[in-house]
C-alpha positions in Angstrom: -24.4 -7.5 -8.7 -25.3 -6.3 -11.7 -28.9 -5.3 -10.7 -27.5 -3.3 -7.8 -25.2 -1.6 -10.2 -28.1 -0.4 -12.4 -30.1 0.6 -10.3 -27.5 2.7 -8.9 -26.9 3.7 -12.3 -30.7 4.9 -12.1 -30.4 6.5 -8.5 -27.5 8.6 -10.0 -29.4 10.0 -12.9 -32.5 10.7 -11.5 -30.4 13.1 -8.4 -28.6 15.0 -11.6 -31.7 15.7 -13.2 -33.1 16.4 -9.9 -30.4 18.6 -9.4 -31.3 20.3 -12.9 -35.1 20.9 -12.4 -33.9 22.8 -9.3 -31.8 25.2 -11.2 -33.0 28.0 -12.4 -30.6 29.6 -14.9 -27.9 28.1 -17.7 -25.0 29.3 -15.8 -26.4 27.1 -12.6 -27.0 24.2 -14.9 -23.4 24.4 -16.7 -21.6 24.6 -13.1 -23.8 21.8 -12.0 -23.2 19.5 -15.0 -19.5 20.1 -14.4 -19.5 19.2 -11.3 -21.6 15.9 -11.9 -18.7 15.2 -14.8 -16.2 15.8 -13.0 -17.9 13.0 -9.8 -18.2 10.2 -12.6 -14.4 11.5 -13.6 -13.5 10.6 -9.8 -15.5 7.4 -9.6 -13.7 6.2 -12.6 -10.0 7.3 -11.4 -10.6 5.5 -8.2 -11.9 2.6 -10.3 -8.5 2.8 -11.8 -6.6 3.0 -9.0 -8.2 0.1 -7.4 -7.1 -1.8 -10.7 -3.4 -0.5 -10.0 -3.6 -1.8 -6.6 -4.9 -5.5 -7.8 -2.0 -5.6 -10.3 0.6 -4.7 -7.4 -0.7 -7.2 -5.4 -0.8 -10.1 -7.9 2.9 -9.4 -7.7 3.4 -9.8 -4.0 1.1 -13.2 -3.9 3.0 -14.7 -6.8 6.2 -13.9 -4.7 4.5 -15.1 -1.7 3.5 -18.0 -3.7 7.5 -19.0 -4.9 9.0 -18.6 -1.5 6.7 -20.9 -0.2 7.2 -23.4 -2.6 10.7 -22.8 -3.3 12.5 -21.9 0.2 12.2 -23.1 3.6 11.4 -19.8 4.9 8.8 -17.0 3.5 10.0 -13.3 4.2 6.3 -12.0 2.8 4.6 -12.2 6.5 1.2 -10.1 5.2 0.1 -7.5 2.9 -3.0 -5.4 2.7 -3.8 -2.8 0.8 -6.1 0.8 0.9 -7.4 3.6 -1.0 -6.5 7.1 0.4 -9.8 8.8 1.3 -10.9 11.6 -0.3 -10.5 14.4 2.2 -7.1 13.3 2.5 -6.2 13.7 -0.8 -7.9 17.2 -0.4 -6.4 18.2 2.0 -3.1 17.7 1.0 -3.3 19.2 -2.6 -4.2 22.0 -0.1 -1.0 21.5 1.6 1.1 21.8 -1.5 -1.1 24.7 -2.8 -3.3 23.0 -5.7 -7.0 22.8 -6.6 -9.0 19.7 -6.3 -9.2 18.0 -9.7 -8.4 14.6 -11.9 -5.3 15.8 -13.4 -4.2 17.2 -10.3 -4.9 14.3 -8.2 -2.8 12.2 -10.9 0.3 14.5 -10.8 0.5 15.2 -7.2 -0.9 12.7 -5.0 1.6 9.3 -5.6 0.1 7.6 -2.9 -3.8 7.7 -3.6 -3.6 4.2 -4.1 -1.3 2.1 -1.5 -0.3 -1.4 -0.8 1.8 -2.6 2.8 3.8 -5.3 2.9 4.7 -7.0 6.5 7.6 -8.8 6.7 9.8 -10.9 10.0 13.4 -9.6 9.0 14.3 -5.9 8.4 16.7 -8.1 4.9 13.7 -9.1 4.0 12.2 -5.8 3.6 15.5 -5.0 1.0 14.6 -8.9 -0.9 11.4 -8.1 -1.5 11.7 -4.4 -2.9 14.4 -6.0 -5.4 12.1 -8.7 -6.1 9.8 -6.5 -7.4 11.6 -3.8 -9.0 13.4 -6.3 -11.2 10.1 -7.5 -12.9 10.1 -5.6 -15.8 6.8 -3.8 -16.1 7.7 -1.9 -12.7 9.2 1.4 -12.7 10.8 3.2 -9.6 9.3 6.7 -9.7 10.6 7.4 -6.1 12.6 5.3 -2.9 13.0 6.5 1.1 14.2 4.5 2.9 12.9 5.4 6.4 14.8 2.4 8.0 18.7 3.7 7.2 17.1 7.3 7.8 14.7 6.8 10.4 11.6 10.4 10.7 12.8 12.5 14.0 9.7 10.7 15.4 11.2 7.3 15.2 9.2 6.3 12.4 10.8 3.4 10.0 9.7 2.0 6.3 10.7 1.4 3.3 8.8 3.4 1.0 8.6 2.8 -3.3 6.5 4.5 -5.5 6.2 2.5 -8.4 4.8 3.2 -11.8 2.4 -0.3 -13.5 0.5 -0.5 -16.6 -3.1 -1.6 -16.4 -4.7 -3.0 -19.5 -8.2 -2.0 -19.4 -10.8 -3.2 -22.0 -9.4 -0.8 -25.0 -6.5 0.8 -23.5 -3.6 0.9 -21.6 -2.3 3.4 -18.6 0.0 3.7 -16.5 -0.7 3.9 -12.8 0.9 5.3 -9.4 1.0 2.9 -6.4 2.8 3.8 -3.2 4.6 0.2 -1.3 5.1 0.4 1.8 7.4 -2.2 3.4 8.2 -2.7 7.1 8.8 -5.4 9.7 6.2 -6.7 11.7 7.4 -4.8 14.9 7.5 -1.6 12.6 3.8 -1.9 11.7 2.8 -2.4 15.8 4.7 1.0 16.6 3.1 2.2 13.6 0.2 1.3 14.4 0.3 2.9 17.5 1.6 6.2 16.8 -0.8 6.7 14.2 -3.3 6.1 16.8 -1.8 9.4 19.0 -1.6 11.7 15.9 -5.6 11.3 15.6 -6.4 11.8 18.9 -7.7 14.9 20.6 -6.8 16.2 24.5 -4.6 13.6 25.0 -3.0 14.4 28.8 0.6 14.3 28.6 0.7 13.9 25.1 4.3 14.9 24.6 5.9 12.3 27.6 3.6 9.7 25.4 5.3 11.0 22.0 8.9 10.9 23.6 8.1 7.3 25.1 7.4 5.9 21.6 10.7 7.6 20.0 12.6 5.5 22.9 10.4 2.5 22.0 11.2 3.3 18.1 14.7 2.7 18.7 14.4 -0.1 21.5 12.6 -2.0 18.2 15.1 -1.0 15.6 17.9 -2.8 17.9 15.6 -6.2 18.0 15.2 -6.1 15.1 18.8 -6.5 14.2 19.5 -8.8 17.1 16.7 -11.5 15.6 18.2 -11.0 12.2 21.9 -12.1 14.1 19.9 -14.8 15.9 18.6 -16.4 13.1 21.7 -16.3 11.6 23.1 -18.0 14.5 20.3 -20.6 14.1 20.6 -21.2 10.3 24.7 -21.0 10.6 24.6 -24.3 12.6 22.2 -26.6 11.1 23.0 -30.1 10.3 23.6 -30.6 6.6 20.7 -32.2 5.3 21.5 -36.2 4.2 20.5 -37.3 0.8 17.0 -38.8 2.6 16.3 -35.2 3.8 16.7 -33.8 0.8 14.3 -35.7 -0.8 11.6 -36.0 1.8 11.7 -32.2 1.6 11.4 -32.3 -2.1 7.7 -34.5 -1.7 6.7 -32.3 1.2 6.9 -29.6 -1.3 5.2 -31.5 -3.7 2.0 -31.9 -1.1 2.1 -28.0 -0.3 -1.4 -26.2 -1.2 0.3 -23.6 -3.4 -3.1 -22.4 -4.1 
């Protein structure tokens, strides 16, 4: 790994004094050698984000991690996390009328860096977000809650952005990570309708956007119906006997918690 990186390390000084030779007067050179600053400025803030990203998620596995261990059920179904791409992050600074550039990228785009967390129950969604903005080193720079207030498309989340320090190797800084939380039939619609908004031509693309609003709230309704059924469920289980008890204490004890 570390030979690739040199040698990439190479590559990239050899183009920018490539770039150089090619240029034929100081004004040329300046702009260029801007530019090239501001490209190892990028690499470094997306280094940084990625950082803020592995921090968030060490939160949600050491959650993960204690529900297993401790309760009989785990509301953290998945996660998985992404970096936005850089033409998206272009183009909405374009949107909301800014240049591209590192401080602008910082102060306007909160959800460069994002992590998704699946879960089976829609009060799940609401344990986990507390879960995480009660640890102390988490601030709440923003909350919608798409799930109470549902986009006119039918779209439902819960979304955070949250504020965590990353201790690099001589200083500290604070970093923007966007947390999206939804149930596991949210992320399939999701899914789905993210697929229609990218595609070109599609024939009766309207009928298709008005047949996932119906779905939207078809899923919103099961939802709450499997949180009353498990309910139901957990309402008339046996009382676990003192043998019970303690066979599920040393099944516990044999769970990989790794």
């Amino acid at each position: 790994m570390k030979k690739i990186e040199e040698d990439d390390n190479m590559l990239g000084d050899e183009l920018a004094e490539g770039l150089i030779t090619l240029l034929d007067t100081p004004e040329k050179v300046s702009q260029t050698r801007k530019f090239m600053d501001m490209l190892v400025g990028y690499r470094e803030l997306l280094m940084m984000y990625t950082c803020a990203l592995k921090e968030v998620q060490t939160k949600f596995e050491v959650l993960d991690t204690e529900f297993r261990v401790r309760y009989q059920r785990n509301p953290i179904s998945s996660f998985s996390t992404r970096l936005k791409h850089t033409n998206s992050i272009m183009a909405k600074l374009d949107r909301y009328g800014y240049r591209f550039s590192l401080e602008n990228v910082e102060k306007y785009i909160h959800d460069a860096a994002g992590i998704r967390v699946i879960c089976s129950y829609i009060d799940d969604i609401y344990e986990i977000a507390d879960a995480l903005l009660r640890q102390d080193d988490i601030s709440l720079i923003t909350r919608k809650d798409y799930i109470i207030n549902p986009k006119p498309n039918g779209y439902r989340s819960l979304h955070l952005i949250v504020e965590v320090p990353v201790f690099f190797a001589d200083y500290k800084k604070y970093m923007k990570v966007e947390v999206q939380i939804r149930t596991i039939a949210m992320d399939f619609w999701a899914s789905l309708e993210h697929q229609l908004k990218y595609k070109q031509n599609i024939p009766n693309q309207q009928a298709i956007v008005e047949q996932l609003k119906e779905c939207a709230d078809v899923i919103a309704l099961t939802d709450q119906k499997m949180i009353g059924i498990r309910q139901q469920i957990e309402a008339v289980s046996d009382a676990p006997t003192e043998e019970d008890i303690l066979l599920e204490k040393l099944s516990r004890m044999d769970m990989n918690i790794g």
